[in-house]
C-alpha positions as CSV (number, residue, x, y, z in Angstrom):
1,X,-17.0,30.7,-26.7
2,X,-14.1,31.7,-29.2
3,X,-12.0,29.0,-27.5
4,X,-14.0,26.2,-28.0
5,X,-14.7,27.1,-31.5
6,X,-10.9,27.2,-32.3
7,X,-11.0,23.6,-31.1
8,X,-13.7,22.7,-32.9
9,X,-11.6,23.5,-36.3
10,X,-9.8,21.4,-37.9
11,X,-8.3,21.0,-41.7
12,X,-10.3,20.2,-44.8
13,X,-10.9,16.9,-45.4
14,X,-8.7,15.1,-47.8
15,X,-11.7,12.7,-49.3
16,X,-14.1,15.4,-49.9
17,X,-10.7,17.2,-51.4
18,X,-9.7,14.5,-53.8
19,X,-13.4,13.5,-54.7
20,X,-14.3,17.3,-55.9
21,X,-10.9,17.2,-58.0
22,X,-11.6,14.0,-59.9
23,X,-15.0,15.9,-60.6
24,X,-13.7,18.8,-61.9
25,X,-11.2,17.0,-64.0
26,X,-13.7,14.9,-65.3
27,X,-15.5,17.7,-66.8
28,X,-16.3,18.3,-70.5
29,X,-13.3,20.7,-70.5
30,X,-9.3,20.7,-71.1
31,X,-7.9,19.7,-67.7
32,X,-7.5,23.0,-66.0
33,X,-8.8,25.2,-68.2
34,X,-11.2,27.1,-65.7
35,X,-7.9,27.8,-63.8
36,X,-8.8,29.3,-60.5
37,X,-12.6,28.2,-60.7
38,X,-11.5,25.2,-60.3
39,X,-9.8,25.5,-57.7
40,X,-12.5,27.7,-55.9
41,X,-15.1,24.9,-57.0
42,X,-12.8,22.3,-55.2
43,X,-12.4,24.1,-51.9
44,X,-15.8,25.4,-51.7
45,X,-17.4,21.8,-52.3
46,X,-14.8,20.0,-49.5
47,X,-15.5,23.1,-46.7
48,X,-19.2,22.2,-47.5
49,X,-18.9,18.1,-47.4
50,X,-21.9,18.7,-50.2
51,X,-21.7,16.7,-52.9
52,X,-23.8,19.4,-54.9
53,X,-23.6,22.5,-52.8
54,X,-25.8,25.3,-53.4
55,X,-24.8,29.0,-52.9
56,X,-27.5,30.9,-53.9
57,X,-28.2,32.3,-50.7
58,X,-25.7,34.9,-49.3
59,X,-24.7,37.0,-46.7
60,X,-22.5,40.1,-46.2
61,X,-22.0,41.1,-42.4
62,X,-20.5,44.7,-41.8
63,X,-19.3,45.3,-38.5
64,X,-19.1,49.5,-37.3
65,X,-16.3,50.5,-34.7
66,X,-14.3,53.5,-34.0
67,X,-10.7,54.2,-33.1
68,X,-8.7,56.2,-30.4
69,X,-6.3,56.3,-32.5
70,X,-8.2,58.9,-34.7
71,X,-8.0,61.7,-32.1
72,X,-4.0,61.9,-33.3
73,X,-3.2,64.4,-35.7
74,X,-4.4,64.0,-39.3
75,X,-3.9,60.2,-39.8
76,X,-7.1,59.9,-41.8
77,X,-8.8,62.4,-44.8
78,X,-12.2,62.4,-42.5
79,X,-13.5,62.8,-39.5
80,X,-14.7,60.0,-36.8
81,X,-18.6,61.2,-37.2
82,X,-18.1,59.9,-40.6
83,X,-18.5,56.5,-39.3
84,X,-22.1,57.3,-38.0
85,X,-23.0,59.0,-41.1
86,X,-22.1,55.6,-43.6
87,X,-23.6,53.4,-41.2
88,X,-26.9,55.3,-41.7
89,X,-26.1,55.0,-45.4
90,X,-25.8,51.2,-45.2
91,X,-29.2,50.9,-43.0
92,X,-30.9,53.3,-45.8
93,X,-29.4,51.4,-48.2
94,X,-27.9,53.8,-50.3
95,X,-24.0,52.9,-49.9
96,X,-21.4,51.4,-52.3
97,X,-22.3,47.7,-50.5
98,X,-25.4,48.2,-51.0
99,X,-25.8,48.5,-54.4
100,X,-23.4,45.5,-55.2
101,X,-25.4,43.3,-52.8
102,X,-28.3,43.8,-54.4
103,X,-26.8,42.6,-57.9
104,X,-25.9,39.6,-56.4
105,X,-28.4,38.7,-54.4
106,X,-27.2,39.5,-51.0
107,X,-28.4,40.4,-47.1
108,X,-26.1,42.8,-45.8
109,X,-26.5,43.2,-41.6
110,X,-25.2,46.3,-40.3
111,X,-23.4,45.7,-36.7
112,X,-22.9,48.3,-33.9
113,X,-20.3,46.3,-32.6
114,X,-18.0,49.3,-32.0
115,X,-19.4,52.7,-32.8
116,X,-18.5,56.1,-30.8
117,X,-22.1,57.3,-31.0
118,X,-25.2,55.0,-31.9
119,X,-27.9,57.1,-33.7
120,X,-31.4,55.9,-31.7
121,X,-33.4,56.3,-34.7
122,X,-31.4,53.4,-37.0
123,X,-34.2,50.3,-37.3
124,X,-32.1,47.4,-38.6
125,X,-28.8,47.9,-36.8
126,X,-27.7,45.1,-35.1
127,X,-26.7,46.4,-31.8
128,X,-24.2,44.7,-30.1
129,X,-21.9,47.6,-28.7
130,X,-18.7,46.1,-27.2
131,X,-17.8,49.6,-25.7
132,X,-18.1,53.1,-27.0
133,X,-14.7,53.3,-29.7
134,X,-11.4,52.3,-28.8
135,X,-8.6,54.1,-26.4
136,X,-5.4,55.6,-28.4
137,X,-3.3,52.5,-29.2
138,X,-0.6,55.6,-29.7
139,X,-0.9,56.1,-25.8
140,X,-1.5,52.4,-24.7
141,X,-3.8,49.6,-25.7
142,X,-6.6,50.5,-27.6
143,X,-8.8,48.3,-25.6
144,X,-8.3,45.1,-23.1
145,X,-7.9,41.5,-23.9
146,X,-11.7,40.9,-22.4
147,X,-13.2,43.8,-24.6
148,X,-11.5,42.0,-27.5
149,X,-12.7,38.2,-26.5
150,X,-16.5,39.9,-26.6
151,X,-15.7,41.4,-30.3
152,X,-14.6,38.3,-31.2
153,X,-17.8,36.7,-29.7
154,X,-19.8,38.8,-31.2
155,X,-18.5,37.6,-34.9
156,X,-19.0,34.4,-34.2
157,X,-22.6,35.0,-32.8
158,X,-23.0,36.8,-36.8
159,X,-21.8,33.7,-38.0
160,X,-23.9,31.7,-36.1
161,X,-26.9,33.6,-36.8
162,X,-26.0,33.1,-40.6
163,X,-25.3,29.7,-40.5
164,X,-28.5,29.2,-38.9
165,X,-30.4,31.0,-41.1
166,X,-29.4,28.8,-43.6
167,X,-26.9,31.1,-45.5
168,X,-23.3,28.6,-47.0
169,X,-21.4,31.7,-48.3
170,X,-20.6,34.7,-45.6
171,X,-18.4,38.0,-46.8
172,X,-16.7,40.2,-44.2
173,X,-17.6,44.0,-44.2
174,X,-16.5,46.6,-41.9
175,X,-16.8,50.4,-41.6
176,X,-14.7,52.9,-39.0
177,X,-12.8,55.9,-39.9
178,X,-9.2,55.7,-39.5
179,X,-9.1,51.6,-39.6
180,X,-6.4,51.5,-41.8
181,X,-3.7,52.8,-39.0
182,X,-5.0,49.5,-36.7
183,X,-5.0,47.3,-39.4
184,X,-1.1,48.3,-40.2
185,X,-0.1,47.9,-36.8
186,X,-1.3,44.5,-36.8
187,X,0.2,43.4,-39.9
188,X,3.5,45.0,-38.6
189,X,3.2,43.1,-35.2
190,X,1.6,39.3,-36.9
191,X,3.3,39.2,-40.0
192,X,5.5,40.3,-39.5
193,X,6.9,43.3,-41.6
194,X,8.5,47.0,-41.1
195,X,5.4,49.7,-40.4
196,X,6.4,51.6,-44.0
197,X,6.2,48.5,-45.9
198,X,1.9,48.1,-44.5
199,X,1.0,51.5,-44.1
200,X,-0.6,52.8,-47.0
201,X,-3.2,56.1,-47.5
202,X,-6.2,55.1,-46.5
203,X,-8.8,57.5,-47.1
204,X,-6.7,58.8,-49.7
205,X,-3.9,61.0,-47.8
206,X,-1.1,63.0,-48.7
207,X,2.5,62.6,-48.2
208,X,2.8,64.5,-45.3
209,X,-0.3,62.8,-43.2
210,X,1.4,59.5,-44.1
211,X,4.2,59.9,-42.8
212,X,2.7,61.5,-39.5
213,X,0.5,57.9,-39.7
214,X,3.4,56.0,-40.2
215,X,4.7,57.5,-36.6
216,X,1.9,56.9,-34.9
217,X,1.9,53.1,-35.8
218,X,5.6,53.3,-35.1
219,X,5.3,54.9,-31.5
220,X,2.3,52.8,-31.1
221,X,4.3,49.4,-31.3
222,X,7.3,50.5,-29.3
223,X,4.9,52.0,-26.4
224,X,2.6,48.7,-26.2
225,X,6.0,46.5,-27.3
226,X,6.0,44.5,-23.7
227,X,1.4,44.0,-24.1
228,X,2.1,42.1,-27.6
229,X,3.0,38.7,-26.6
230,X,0.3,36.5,-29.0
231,X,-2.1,37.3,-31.6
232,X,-4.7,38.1,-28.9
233,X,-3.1,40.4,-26.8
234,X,-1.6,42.0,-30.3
235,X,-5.5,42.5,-31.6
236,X,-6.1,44.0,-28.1
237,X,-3.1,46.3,-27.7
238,X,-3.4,47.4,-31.7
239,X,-6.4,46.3,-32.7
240,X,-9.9,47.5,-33.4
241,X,-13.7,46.2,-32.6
242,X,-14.9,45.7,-36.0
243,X,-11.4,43.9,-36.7
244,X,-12.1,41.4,-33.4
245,X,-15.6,41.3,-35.2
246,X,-14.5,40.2,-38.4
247,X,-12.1,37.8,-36.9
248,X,-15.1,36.0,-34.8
249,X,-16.4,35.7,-38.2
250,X,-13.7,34.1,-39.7
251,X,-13.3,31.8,-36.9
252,X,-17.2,30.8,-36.5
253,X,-17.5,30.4,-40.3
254,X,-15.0,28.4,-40.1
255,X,-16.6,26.0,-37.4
256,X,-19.6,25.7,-39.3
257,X,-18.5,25.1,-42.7
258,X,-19.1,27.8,-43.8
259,X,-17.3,29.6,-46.8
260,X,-16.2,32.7,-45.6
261,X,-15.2,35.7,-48.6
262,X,-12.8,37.9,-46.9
263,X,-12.5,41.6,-48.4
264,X,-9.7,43.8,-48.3
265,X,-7.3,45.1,-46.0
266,X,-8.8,45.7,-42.4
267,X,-10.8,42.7,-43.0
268,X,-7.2,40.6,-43.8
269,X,-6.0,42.0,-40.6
270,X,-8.8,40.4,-38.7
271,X,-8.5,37.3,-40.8
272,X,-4.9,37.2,-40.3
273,X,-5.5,37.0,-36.2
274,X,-7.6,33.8,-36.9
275,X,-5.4,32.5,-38.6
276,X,-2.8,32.9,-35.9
277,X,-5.4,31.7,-33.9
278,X,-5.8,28.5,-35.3
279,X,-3.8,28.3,-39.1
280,X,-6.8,25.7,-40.5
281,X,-9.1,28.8,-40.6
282,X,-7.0,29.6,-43.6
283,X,-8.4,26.9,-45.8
284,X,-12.0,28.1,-45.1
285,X,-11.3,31.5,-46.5
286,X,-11.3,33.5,-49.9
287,X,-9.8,36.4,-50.3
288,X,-11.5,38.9,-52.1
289,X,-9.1,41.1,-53.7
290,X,-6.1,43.0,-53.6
291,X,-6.3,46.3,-52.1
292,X,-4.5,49.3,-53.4
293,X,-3.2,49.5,-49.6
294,X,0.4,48.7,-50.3
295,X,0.6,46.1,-46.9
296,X,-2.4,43.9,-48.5
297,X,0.3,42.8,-51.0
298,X,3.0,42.3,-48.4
299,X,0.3,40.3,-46.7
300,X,-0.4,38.3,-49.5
301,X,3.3,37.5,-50.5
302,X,4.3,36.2,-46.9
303,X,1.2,34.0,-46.4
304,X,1.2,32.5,-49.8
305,X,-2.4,33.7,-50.7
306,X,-3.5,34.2,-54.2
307,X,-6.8,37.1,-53.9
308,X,-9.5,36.7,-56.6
309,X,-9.9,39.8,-58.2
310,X,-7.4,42.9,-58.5
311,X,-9.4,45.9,-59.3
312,X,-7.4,48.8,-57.5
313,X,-10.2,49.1,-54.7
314,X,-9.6,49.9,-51.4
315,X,-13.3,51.4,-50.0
316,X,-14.0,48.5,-47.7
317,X,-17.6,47.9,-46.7
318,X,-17.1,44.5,-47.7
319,X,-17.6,45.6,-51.6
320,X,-15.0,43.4,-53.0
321,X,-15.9,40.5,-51.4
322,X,-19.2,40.8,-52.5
323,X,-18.3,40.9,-55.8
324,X,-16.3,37.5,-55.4
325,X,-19.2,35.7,-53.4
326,X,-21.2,35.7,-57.1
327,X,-17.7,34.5,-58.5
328,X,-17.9,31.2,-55.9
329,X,-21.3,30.9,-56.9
330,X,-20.9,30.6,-60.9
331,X,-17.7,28.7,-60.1
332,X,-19.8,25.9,-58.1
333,X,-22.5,26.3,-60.9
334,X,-20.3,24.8,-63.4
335,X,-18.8,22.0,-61.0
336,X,-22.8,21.0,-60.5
337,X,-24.2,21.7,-63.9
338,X,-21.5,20.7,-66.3
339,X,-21.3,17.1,-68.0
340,X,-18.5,14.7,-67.4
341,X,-16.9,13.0,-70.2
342,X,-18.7,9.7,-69.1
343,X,-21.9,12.1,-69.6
344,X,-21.4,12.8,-72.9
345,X,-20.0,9.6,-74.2
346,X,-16.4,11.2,-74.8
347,X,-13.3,9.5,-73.8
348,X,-10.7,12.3,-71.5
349,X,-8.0,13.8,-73.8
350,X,-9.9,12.9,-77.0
């Protein structure tokens, strides 16, 4: 399935493009002088080929997957049942993501797409286990190129379920203890970059465990050197479920015309294989924020991406991009509501 939706993606259209930008200068407004709304406003209304689109309805999908990799020494500041133990706290609805959805006027689904140990008593948890946590990417690949093609599947399943559903505006979420050592080796591998210069401290970590994480990613990349040939055998070898997950996303938003609100820096690292993948899924993402993960800025500089907000977060759960899907909607808002200068009566630059 993820093949054909690759093909079925292609770049934004220059006509819906140039029509949204003679709107938005036309506006009761100094040329410009929404600065990125504009922009936002512009790309949001040519992905949607709507000459009024509506994004009142919104939806955050968090993916759940653990990682081999954890079982190495201190690399992370919890343990891998803590991954269990938030995804009961999304399904009660008591989490960081939840809260913020629920001020913007959210659905947040809750995917097993990856978890270690599925608790039988969550009602609401999307179940779509790929396979029970990945291998050690530190002793080999963390999981094979078919586990990874079903990960990706899934994501575009959520998608499709979404788009369905009737929902314009999707954010990527994700939850799995010790995803930030992954999400590294990927930038280090795709971008690509030197391990210190994208692995940052996670959970919050001290010197010592960082540098002991930095290895691992390190010995990691030269072990699987000869497995990473293209950005899907690289999201295999060093990759994670809930990354494959978010990257399906990415992809089958894409396909739909859908605008898809990327969040920090695991979800980049899924982003940024779809974007390898195919480089028009780009144009259909927004970037949330930037993380306080020093790589997210690397990433950023070397793909010439601008993120929304900058707000020293790095918690994940799709929080920040939760945050920005409300900014996409007031920033359409004005592109619908506002008067032109022909409106009012008022001749541009006057």
């Amino acid at each position: 399935m993820w093949k054909k939706r690759l093909e079925q993606i292609g770049p934004l259209s220059e006509r819906w493009v140039e029509a949204a930008k003679d709107r938005v200068d036309n506006l009761v407004k100094p040329k410009g002088s929404l600065g990125l709304l504009e922009d936002m406003a512009v790309r949001a209304v040519a992905i949607r080929e709507e000459k009024r689109p509506a994004f009142d309805k919104k939806k955050v999908v968090v993916f759940a997957g653990d990682h081999g990799v954890a079982a190495e020494e201190n690399i992370s500041a919890f343990p891998q049942e803590v991954t269990g133990l938030m995804v009961r706290n999304f399904i009660d609805g008591v989490a960081a993501i939840n809260v913020i959805s629920r001020s913007v006027g959210a659905d947040v689904d809750v995917v097993d797409i990856g978890m270690k140990e599925t608790p039988e008593d969550l009602q609401g948890l999307i179940r779509k286990n790929v396979r029970r946590g990945t291998d050690n990417m530190a002793k080999g690949p963390a999981m094979s190129i078919e586990d990874a093609q079903r990960a990706i599947n899934v994501g575009i399943e959520m998608a499709d379920n979404a788009y369905n559903q009737g929902f314009p505006l999707i954010a990527t979420g994700e939850m799995g203890i010790g995803n930030t050592t992954p999400s590294a080796a990927l930038f280090s591998a795709l971008l690509p970059a030197a391990v210190s210069d994208v692995t940052g401290r996670g959970t919050g970590i001290d010197d010592d465990t960082l540098s002991r994480k930095i290895n691992v990613i390190k010995k990691a990349l030269e072990i699987n050197k000869s497995r990473v040939k293209d950005p899907l055998s690289a999201l295999a070898t060093l990759g994670g479920m809930e990354i494959a997950g978010i990257c399906g996303l990415c992809i089958g938003g894409a396909a739909k015309k859908m605008v898809v609100v990327v969040d920090g820096f695991i979800a980049s690292a899924g982003a940024l294989v779809a974007m390898k993948l195919n480089p028009h899924v780009k144009e259909y993402l927004f970037f949330a924020h930037c993380s306080q993960e020093i790589g997210h800025k690397v990433f950023f500089e070397k793909e010439g991406i601008r993120p929304v907000l900058d707000f020293d977060m790095r918690l994940g759960e799709g929080t920040g991009a939760c945050l920005v899907m409300q900014v996409i909607e007031h920033a359409v808002k004005i592109y619908n509501e506002m008067a032109t200068f022909e409106d009012v009566g008022i001749e541009p630059g006057n």
